[in-house]
N, C-alpha and C positions, 0 to 999 in steps of 0.2 A: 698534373695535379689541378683539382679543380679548387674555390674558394668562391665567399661571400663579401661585400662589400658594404660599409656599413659609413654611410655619411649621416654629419647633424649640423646643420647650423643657427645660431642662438637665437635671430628673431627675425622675421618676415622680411625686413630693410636687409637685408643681406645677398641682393640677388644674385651674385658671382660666387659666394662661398660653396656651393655643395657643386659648381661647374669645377669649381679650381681644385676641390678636392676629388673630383671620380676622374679628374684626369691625371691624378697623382697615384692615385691608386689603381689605376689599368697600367700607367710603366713601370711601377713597383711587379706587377703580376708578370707582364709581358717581360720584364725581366728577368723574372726565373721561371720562365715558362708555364703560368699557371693563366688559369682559363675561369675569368669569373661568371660567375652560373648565375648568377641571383644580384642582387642591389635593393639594401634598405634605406629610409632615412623616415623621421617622425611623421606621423599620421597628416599633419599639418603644415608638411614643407619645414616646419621649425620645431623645436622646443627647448627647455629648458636644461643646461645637463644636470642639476641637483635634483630634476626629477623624470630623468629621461628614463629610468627604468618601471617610469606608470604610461608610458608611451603606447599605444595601441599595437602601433608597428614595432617595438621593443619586444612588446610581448609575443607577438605573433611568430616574431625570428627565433626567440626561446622555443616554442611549442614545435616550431621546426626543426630543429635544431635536435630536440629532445624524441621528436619521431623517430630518427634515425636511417630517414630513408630517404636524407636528403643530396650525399654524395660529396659533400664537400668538405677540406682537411681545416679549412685556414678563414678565419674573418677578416679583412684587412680593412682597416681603419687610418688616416691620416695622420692623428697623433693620439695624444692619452685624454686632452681638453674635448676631444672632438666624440669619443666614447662617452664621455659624461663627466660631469664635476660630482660627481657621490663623495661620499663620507671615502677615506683611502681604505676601512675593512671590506665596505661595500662592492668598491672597483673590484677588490684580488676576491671576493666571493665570485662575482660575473664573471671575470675570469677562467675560476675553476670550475663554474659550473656546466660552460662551455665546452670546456675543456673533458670534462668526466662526462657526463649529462649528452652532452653532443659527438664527442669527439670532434673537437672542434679547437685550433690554437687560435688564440687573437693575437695578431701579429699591426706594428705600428711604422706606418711609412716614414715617418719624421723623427722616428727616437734611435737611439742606440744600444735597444736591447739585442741581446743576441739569442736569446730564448734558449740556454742551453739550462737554466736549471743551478747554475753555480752560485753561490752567495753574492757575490757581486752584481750581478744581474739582478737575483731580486731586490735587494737596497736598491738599487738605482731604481727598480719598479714601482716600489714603495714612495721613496721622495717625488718620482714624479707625478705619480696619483696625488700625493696630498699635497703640492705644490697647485695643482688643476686644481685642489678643493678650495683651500687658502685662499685664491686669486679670487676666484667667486665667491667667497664669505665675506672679502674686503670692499668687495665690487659693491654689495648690498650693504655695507654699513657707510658705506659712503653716498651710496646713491640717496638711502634712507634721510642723510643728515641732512643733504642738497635738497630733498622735499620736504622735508621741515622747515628748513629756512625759508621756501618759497609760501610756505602756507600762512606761516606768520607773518607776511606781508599781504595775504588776499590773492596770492597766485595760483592757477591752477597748478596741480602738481602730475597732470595726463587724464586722459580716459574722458568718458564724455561727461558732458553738464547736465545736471536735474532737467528735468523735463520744466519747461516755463521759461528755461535761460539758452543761451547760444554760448556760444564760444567766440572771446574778442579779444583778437590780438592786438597788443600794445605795445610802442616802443617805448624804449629806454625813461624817457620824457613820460610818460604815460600818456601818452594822446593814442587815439585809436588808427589802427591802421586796413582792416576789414575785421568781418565777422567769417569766423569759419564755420560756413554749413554744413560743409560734408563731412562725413565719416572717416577717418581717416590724415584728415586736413594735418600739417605740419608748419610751422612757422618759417614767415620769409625769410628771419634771420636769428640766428638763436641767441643772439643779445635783446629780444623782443621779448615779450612776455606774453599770457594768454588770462585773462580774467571770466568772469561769466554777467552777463547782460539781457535781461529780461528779452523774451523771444513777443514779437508784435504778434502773432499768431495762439502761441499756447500761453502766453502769461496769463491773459482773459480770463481764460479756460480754470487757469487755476484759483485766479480770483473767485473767480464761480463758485467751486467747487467749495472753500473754505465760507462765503456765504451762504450757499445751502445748509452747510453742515450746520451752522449755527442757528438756521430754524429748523434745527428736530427732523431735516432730512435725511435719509436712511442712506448708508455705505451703497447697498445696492441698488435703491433707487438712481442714487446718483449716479452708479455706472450704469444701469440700463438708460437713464436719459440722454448720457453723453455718447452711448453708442445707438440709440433712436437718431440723432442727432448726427450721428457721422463725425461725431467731433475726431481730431486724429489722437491715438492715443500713443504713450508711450514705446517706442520701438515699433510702432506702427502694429501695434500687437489691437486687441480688443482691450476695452476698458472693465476691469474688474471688480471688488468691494477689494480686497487685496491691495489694488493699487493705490484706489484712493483711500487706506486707511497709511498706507506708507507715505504721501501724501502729505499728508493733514500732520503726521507726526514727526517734518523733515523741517529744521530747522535753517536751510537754508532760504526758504523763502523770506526769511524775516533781515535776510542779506549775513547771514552768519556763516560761515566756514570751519568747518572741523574736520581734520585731519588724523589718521591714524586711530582711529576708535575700532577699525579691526587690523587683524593680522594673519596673513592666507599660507605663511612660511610654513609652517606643519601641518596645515592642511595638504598642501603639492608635496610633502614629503611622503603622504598617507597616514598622517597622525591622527590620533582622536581627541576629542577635547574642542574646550571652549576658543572659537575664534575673537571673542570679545578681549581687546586690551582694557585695561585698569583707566578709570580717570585722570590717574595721572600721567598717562602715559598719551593722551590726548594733546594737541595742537588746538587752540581756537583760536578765531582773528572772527571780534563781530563788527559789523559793518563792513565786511570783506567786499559785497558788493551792492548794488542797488535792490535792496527788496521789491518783491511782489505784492506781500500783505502786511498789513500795518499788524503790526507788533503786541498792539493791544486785541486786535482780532485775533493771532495766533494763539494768544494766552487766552483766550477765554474759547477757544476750540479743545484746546491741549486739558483746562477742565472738567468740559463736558466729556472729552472722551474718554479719562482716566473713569470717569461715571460708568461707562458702557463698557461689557464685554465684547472684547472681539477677538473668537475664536480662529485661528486659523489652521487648517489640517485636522487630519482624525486626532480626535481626542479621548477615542474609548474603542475598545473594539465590538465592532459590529458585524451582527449575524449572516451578511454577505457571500453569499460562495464564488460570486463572479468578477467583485472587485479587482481590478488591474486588468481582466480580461476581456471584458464585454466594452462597447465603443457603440455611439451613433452611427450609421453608414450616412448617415445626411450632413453631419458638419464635423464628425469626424474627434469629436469630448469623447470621455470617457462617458459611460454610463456609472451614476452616484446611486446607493442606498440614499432611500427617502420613507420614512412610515411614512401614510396616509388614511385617513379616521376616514370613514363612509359605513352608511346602512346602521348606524352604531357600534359600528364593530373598529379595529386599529389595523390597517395590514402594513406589511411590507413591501416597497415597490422598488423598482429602477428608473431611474431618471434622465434627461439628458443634463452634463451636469456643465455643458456648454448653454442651456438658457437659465441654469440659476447664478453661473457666474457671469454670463455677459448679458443677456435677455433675447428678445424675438428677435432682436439686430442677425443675428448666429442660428438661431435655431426656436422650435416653438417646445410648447411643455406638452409634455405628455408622461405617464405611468405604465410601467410595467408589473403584471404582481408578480413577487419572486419567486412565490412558491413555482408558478408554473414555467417560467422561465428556466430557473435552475433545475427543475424535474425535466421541463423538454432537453434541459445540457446532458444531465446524467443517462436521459434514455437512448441519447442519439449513440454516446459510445456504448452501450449495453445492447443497442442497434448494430454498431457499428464490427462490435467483439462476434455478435451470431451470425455474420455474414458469412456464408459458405465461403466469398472469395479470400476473406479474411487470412486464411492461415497463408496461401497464393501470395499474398501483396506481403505478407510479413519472411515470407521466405526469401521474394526478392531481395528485399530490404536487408538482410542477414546475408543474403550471397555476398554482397560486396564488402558487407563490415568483414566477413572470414576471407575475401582475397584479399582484402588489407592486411590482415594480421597473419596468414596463412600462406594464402598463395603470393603474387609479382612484390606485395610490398616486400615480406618474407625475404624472399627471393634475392630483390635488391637489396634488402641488409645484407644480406648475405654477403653478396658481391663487394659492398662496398667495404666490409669488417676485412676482408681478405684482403683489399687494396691496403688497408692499412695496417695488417699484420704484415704483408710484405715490404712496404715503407722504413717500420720498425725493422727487419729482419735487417734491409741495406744497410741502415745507421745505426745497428750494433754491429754488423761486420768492419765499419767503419771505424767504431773505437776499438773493435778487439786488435783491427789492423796499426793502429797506430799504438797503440800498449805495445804491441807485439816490436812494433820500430822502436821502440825507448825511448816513447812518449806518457812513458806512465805518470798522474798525478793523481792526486784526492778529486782533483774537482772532477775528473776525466774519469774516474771507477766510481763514485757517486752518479754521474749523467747514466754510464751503463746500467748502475743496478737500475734508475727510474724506466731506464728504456726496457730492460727486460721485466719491470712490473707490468707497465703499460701493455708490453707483449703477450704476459700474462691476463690480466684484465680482457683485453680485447679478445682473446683465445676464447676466455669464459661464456661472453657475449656472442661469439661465432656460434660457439656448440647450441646456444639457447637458438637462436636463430637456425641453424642445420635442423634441430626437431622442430621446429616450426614448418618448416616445409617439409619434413618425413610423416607431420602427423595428417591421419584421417578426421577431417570435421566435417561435420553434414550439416547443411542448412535445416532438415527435415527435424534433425534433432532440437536443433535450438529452437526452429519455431514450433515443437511440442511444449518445450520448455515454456517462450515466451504466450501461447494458445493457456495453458494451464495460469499462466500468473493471473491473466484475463479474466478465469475461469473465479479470482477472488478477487473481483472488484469491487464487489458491493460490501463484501466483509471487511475488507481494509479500509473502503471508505466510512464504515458506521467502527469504526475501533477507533480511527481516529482521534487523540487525545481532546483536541479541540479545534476551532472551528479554522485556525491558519495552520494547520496538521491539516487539516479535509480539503481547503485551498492549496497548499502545495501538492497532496496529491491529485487533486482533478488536474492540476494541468502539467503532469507528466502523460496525459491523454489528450488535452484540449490548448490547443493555439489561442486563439480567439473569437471569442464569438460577434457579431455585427449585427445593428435590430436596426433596419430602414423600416418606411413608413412612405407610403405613394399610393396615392387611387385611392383612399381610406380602409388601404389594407397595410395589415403592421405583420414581418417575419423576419426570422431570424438566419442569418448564416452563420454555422460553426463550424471552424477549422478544427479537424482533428489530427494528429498523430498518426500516422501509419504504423509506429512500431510507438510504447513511452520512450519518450522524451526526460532524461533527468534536468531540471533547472539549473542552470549554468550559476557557477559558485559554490554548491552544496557539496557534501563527503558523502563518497562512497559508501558512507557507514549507515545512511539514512535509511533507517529501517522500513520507509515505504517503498524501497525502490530496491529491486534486488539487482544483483550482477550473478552470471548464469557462467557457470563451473565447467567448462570445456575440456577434456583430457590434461587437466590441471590449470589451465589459462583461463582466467575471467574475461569474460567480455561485458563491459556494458551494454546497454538495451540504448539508443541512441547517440547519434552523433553530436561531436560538443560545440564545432562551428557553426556560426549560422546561417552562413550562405552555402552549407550544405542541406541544412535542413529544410529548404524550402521542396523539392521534389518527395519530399516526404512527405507532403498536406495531405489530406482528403474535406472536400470540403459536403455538408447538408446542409439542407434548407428547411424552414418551420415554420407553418403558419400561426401567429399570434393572438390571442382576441384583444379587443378594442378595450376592454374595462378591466382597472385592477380586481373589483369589487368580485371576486369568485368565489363559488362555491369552494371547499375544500374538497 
């Protein structure tokens, strides 16, 4: 019997926890002869279990799982805390969905389930999922109450310090004991404390910053100067208008402390909604620590700024077709809509939108006009569609989606449904054999009838799977199919409702585009699509995007991974002209 193995542990300081469990769970296996195939655990070595089912690697074992052409009966996990701390409806949903969805038992090395299906077993299921959830509910209202108390005192309460301050550990006494520079740092001894202590290097800096502001100097002047300048900026990133408007509007510089003004708890659950807590649900301690800028300075920046707009992010939608997809090849921003007024006239351009947030430190300025930029996008694939080789490279590309669905994967469902109708067949002859001894009970012809459902179900699935490999599918067909949708690309794209309708479907055709600039020649590279691409997220129902009708089986036009999709590129080149100012 094969199986999967599925470790977690809670936070990165844990470096024995996922050793001590994969060696619990290979003698679990090795013990009843089962052979693990595969081993999971979070994206990040860690996470959280109240949100372990937003986990990268959570999801990706699902989508495995749900292929069905993965071979294995059994997930084996160490205990029920170790699968995840979810709400207890949550747990028995993953459960079943494993279970139906995959064909797949989760089984628990450390509990006393018996997995036969009988009332008892589930209760006991049940309390010890929500016993897992419980503990971690209490864990956070306690942890919660210990960083409140620490805040009302002027303590840090984790995570790093504002940009301007360090990190200073203090004992008991409050006298200092080092500063901690590094990332990471942990206190010598956890009766110590940790405050925050203006940094001899960037406090200046911030000094600076709030007296510029207060002679009428401009957000982005002031990050283009401190990145002229080399100053070092926050996370070692580039200096933005961004940064320094977060900045100028952070109340700890004035040595004030406040706690809890957000809350990320329904966010990591996947909730929507406002992360801002209520005022009263705020912590302050002012004079928490030594300020940077005097107090009366702050207040008279925090009026002038309430004077001035400061926009951040799109705030209207604009007429862009290349937004999210077009990038600098020189410093690697995004390329931004910019109008630009010249000859009397107003165009539209593209821009690098690495030299208007950070300046020539990153990158120099230059304009694009859009019209022709986005006209050289759209003709490359109308280039790209009349390609003799075209229908060739999309047949390929179809071969292998149809022996996925068709041929070896096919195949291997196959095989494996049958390993598990047989499995089923052993263990009803098993209770028939012991009914048959006068071993009859309820719980014992309840387990039968499940197992012969299951028997049934999985029957069902065989037969889909046996036509699967009886049917004829020709690659030729589908890529007349997918030649013909090609053939209406310009008409879906002017039907378009509106202009993020016409952006979602250019790039189930276009990856991305890249506009370098070298020798005072300016061109573009754009990755195309071998075959559309649907945007990963969207439903099948999206009327730009069809799914193509195969002797009853839809297949999609694209694969949904994305580390498959890279052998899929096709990439052209374009040369550019130097002036947006164009004739139309």
């Amino acid at each position: 019997m094969k199986a999967w193995a599925f470790y977690r542990r809670s936070t990165d300081k844990q470096e024995l926890s996922v050793e001590d469990q994969r060696r619990a769970c290979h003698d679990f296996a090795a013990s009843r002869g089962w052979h693990i195939l595969r081993e999971f655990e979070p994206m990040k070595g860690w996470g959280s279990g109240l949100t372990i089912d937003q986990d990268p690697a959570f999801q990706e074992m699902i989508r495995l799982a749900e292929r069905g052409d993965h071979g294995a009966s059994y997930l084996i996990v160490y205990d029920v805390s170790r699968f995840g701390r979810l709400e207890t409806q949550e747990k028995i949903y993953w459960e079943q969905r494993f279970r139906k969805q995959g064909g797949i038992q989760i089984v628990y090395v450390r509990e006393d389930f018996k997995n036969d299906g009988s009332l008892g077993d589930t209760l006991l299921r049940v309390v010890k999922h929500a016993e897992a959830h419980e503990y971690s509910r209490k864990l956070s209202e306690t942890t919660l109450r210990g960083a409140k108390s620490h805040a009302t005192l002027g303590h840090s309460t984790g995570g790093a310090a504002p940009y301007g301050y360090d990190r200073l550990e203090i004992d008991p006494a409050g006298n200092p004991v080092r500063v901690m520079k590094k990332r990471g740092d942990w206190k010598s001894n956890k009766l110590n404390r940790v405050i925050w202590t203006p940094s001899p290097t960037e406090a200046p800096v911030v000094r600076w910053i709030f007296e510029a502001y207060e002679k009428h100097t401009g957000l982005a002047t002031i990050a283009h100067h401190l990145n002229d300048q080399r100053a070092p900026a926050p996370r070692g990133r580039w200096w933005s208008r961004i940064i320094i408007h977060y900045i100028l509007r952070n109340r700890a510089y004035v040595g004030d402390r406040i706690y809890n003004r957000r809350s990320y708890k329904a966010y990591r659950r996947g909730e929507r909604g406002s992360l801002a807590n209520p005022p009263s649900s705020w912590v302050i301690r002012e004079v928490a620590h030594e300020p940077i800028v005097p107090r009366d300075l702050f207040d008279r920046v925090q009026l002038m700024a309430r004077k001035r707009a400061v926009t951040i992010g799109r705030t209207f939608q604009r007429p862009y077709l290349l937004t999210g997809i077009a990038f600098c090849a020189n410093c690697g921003y995004r390329l931004m809509g910019y109008p630009k007024s010249g000859n009397g006239q107003r165009y539209l351009t593209y821009t690098c939108s690495g030299y208007h947030r950070i300046g020539k430190a990153v990158c120099r300025s230059y304009h694009l006009d859009a019209r022709y930029l986005e006209g050289s996008v759209v003709q490359a694939v109308r280039d790209q569609m009349a390609d003799p080789a075209m229908k060739a490279i999309v047949r390929e590309a179809l071969e292998g989606m149809i022996n996925e669905q068709f041929g070896d994967g096919a195949q291997s469902r196959v095989c494996e449904l049958e390993a598990q109708i047989a499995e089923l067949n052993r263990q009803i002859e098993n209770v028939v054999a012991a009914v048959k001894a006068g071993a009859f009970s309820p719980t014992l012809n309840q387990t039968l009838a499940d197992l012969e459902a299951q028997r049934a179900a999985v029957g069902a699935e065989l037969r889909k799977a046996e036509a699967r490999t009886n049917q004829e599918v020709g690659a030729e067909i589908l890529a007349e199919k997918v030649m013909e949708y090609f053939g209406q690309f310009d008409r879906m794209l002017e039907q378009a409702k509106d202009i993020e309708d016409r952006k979602a479907f250019l790039r189930t055709f276009v990856r991305q585009v890249n506009v370098s600039e070298s020798s005072g020649q300016r061109s573009a590279e754009i990755w195309l699509w071998k075959i559309p691409q649907k945007n990963l997220g969207e439903e099948d129902s999206h009327p730009l995007f069809p799914r193509v009708n195969c002797g009853g089986t839809h297949l999609r036009l694209g694969i949904a991974q994305p580390q498959e999709l890279i052998p899929l590129l096709i990439s052209r080149r374009i040369e550019l002209p130097r002036s947006y100012a164009r004739a139309a």
